[in-house]
C-alpha positions as CSV (number, residue, x, y, z in Angstrom):
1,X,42.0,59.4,68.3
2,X,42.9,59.9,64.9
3,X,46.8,59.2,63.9
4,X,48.5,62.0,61.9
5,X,52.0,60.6,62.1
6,X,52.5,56.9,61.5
7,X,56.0,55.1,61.6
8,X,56.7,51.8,60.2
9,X,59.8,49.8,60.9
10,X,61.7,53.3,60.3
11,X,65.7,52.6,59.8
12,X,68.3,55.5,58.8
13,X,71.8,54.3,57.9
14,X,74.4,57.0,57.1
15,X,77.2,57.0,54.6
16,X,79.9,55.8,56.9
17,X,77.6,52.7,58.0
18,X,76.2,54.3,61.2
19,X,72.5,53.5,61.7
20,X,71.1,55.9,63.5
21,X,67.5,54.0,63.7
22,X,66.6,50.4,64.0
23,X,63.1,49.7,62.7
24,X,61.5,52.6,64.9
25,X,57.3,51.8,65.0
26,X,55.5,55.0,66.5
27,X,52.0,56.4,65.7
28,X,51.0,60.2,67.0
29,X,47.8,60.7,67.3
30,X,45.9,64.4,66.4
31,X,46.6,66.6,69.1
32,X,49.2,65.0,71.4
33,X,52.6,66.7,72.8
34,X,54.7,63.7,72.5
35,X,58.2,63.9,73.6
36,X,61.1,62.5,72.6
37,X,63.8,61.8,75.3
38,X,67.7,60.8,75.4
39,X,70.9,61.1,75.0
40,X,72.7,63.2,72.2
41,X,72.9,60.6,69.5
42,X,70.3,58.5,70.3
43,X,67.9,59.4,67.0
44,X,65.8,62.3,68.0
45,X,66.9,64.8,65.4
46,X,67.3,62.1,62.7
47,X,63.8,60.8,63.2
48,X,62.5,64.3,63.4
49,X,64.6,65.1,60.1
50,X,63.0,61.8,58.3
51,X,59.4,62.7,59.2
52,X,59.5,66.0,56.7
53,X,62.2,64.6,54.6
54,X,65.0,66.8,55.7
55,X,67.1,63.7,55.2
56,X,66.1,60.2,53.3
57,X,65.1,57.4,55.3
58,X,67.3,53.9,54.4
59,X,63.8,51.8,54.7
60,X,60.2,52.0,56.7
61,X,56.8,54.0,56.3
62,X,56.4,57.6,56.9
63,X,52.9,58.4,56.8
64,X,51.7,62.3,57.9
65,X,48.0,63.5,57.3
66,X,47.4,60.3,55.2
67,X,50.7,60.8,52.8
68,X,53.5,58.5,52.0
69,X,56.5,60.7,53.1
70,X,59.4,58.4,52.2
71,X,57.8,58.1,48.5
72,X,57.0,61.9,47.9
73,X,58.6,64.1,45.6
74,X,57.5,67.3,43.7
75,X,54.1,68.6,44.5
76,X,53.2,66.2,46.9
77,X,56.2,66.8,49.2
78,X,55.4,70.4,49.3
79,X,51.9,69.8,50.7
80,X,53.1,67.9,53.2
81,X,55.9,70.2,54.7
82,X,53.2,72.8,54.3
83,X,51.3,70.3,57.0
84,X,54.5,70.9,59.0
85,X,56.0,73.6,60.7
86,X,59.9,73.0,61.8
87,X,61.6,74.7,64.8
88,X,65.4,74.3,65.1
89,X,67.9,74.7,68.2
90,X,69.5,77.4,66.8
91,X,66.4,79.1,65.1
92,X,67.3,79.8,61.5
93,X,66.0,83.1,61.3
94,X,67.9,85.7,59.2
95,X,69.9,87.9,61.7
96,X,70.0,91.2,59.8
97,X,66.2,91.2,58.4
98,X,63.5,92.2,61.0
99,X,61.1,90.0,62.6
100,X,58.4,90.9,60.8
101,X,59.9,89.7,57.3
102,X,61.3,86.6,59.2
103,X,57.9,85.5,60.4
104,X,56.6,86.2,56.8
105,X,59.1,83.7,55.1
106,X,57.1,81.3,56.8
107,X,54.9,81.3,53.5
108,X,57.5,81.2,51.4
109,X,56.0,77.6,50.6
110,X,52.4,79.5,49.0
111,X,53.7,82.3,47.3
112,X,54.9,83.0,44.0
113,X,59.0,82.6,42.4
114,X,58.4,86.9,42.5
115,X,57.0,87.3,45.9
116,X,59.3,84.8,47.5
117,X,62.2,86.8,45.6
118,X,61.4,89.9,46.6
119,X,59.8,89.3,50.1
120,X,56.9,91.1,49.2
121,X,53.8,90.1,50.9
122,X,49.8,90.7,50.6
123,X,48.0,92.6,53.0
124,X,46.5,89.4,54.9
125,X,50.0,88.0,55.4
126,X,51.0,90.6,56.7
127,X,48.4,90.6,58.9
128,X,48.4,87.2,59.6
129,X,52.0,87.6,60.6
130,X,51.5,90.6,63.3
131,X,48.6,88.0,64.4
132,X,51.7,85.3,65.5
133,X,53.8,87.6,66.5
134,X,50.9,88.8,68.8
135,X,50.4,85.3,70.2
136,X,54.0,84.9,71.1
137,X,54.0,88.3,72.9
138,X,56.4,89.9,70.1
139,X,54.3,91.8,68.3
140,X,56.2,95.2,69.5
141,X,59.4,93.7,68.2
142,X,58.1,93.5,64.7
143,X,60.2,96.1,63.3
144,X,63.4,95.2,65.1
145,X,66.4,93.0,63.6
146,X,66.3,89.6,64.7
147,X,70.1,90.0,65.4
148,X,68.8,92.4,68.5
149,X,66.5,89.9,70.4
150,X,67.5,87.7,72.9
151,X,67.7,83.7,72.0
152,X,64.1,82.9,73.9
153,X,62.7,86.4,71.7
154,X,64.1,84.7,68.8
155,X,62.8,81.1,69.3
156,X,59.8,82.7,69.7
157,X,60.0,84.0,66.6
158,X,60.6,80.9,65.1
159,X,57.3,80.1,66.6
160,X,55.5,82.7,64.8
161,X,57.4,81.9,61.4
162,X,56.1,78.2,61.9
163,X,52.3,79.6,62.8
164,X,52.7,80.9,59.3
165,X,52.3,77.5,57.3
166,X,49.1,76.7,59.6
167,X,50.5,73.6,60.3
168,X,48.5,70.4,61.4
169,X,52.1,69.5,62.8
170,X,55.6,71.0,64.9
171,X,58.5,69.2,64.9
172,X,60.8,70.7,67.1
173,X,64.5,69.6,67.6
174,X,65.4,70.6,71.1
175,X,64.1,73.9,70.6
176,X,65.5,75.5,74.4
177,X,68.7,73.6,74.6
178,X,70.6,76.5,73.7
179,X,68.4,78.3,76.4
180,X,68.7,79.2,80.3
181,X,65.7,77.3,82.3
182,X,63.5,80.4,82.5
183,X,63.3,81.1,78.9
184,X,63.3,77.7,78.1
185,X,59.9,77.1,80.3
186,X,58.6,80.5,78.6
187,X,59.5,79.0,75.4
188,X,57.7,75.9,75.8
189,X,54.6,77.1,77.3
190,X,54.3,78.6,73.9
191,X,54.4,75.2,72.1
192,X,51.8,73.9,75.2
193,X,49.5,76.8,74.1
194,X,49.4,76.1,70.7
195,X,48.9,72.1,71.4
196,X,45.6,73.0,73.8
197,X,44.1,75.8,71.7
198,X,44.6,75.1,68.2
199,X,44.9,71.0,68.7
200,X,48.2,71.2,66.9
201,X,50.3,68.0,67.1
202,X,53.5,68.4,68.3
203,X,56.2,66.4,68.7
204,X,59.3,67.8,70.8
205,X,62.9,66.4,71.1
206,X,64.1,67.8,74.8
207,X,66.6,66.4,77.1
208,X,64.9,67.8,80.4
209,X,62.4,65.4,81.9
210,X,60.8,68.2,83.7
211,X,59.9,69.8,81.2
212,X,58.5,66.6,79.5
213,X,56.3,65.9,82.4
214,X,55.1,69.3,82.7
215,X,54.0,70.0,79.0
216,X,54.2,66.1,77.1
217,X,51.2,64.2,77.1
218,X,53.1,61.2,76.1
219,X,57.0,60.5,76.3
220,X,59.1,58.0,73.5
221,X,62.8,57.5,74.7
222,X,65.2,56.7,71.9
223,X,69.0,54.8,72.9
224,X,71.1,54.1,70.6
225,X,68.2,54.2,67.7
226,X,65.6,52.5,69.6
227,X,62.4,53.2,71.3
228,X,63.5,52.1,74.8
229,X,60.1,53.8,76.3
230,X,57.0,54.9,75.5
231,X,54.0,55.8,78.1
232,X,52.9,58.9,80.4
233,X,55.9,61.6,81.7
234,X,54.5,60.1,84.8
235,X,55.4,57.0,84.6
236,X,59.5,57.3,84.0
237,X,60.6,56.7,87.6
238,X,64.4,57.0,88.6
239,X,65.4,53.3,87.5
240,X,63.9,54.2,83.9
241,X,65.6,57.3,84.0
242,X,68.9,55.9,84.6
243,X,67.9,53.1,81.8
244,X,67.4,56.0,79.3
245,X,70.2,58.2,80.2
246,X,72.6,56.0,82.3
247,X,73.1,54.7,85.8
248,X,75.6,58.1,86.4
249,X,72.6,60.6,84.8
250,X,71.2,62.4,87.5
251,X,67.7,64.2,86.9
252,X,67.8,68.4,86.2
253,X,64.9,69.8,87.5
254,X,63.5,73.1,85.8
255,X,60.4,74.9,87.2
């Protein structure tokens, strides 16, 4: 299996002398649903922040699709977030535009200074955008404001905006915390779609082990800024549970 994401001694210190990752080694290969497990403030959305350069790493290798992500700037940063598609907790869509034009700005990274100005598209965006929206079952809602759909409709949304880049890579930081268990399975069996049928890698910060072991082909626990586990969903019984998320952490189940 071919690696698209390679991680080399990866450490993040912040300003106030916090250091969020100590010398993290991971390689994803092309393909996989990996998923990254623990506690708030272990280093899941920092390392998923580092690997499109949302924020600077301190020191390391990011390598994605063959480039040197810690050592790109200009042109060769923007093809490699167009390699990645980004979903977010709390979805970063604009409220008061519809879903159609949301889902569009995911090509805001090909177009032209006047297109991306005026959020006027070609025909085959367009159409490429009602595709997405089709594939996350919202292609009625394209007209409708964002600000009108429920939070699953709109990280599904998000989804579609992120189909838009045709991404050989989703990151997505704990895209159904903010979400009740139904949607959040929904949401995620969107993600597990995309993995199977288009062979998109996908990495996945979540805090439900359920859900890990029902869509993750391979689980990394982070404590403290460390890779405390990596294997098979499967293989995280109750003592490594309670060594991921404390002896007093008791297992949610969602179905």
């Amino acid at each position: 299996m071919k690696n698209v994401i390679e991680i080399n001694d990866l450490h993040k210190f912040y300003d106030k002398g916090s250091h969020a990752l100590k010398g993290i080694n991971l390689n994803v290969g092309e393909g996989e649903f990996c998923i990254l497990l623990g506690l708030s403030g272990s280093g899941k959305s920092t390392l998923l922040r580092c690997l499109n350069k949302l924020i600077d790493s301190t020191s390391g290798e990011i390598r994605i699709c063959d480039e040197d992500v810690i050592k790109a700037s200009g042109k060769t940063l923007r093809f490699i977030r167009r390699q990645i598609g980004m979903i977010f907790q709390q979805f970063n869509l604009i409220k008061n535009l519809t879903v159609l034009t949301n889902v569009l700005s995911g090509k805001l990274g090909f177009v032209s200074l006047v297109h991306s100005v005026t959020f006027s598209y070609h025909q085959a965006d367009i159409e490429a955008a009602m595709e997405n929206l089709k594939r996350v079952g919202l292609e009625k809602f394209a007209f409708k404001k964002v600000k009108n759909l429920s939070g699953g409709q709109q990280q599904r949304v998000a989804i579609a905006r992120a189909l838009m880049q045709n991404p050989s890579v989703i990151l997505a930081d704990e895209p159904v915390a903010s979400l009740d268990p139904a949607t959040a399975d929904n949401v995620m069996k969107y993600l597990g779609e995309l993995n199977k049928k288009d062979n998109i890698t996908v990495i996945c910060s979540l805090h439900f082990l359920s859900l890990a072991r029902k869509y993750g082909s391979r689980v990394v626990a982070l404590k403290d800024g460390v890779v405390v586990f990596e294997g098979k969903p499967c293989e995280i019984d109750e003592k490594k549970f309670k060594e991921i998320y404390g002896e007093e952490a008791e297992e949610v189940e969602i179905r």
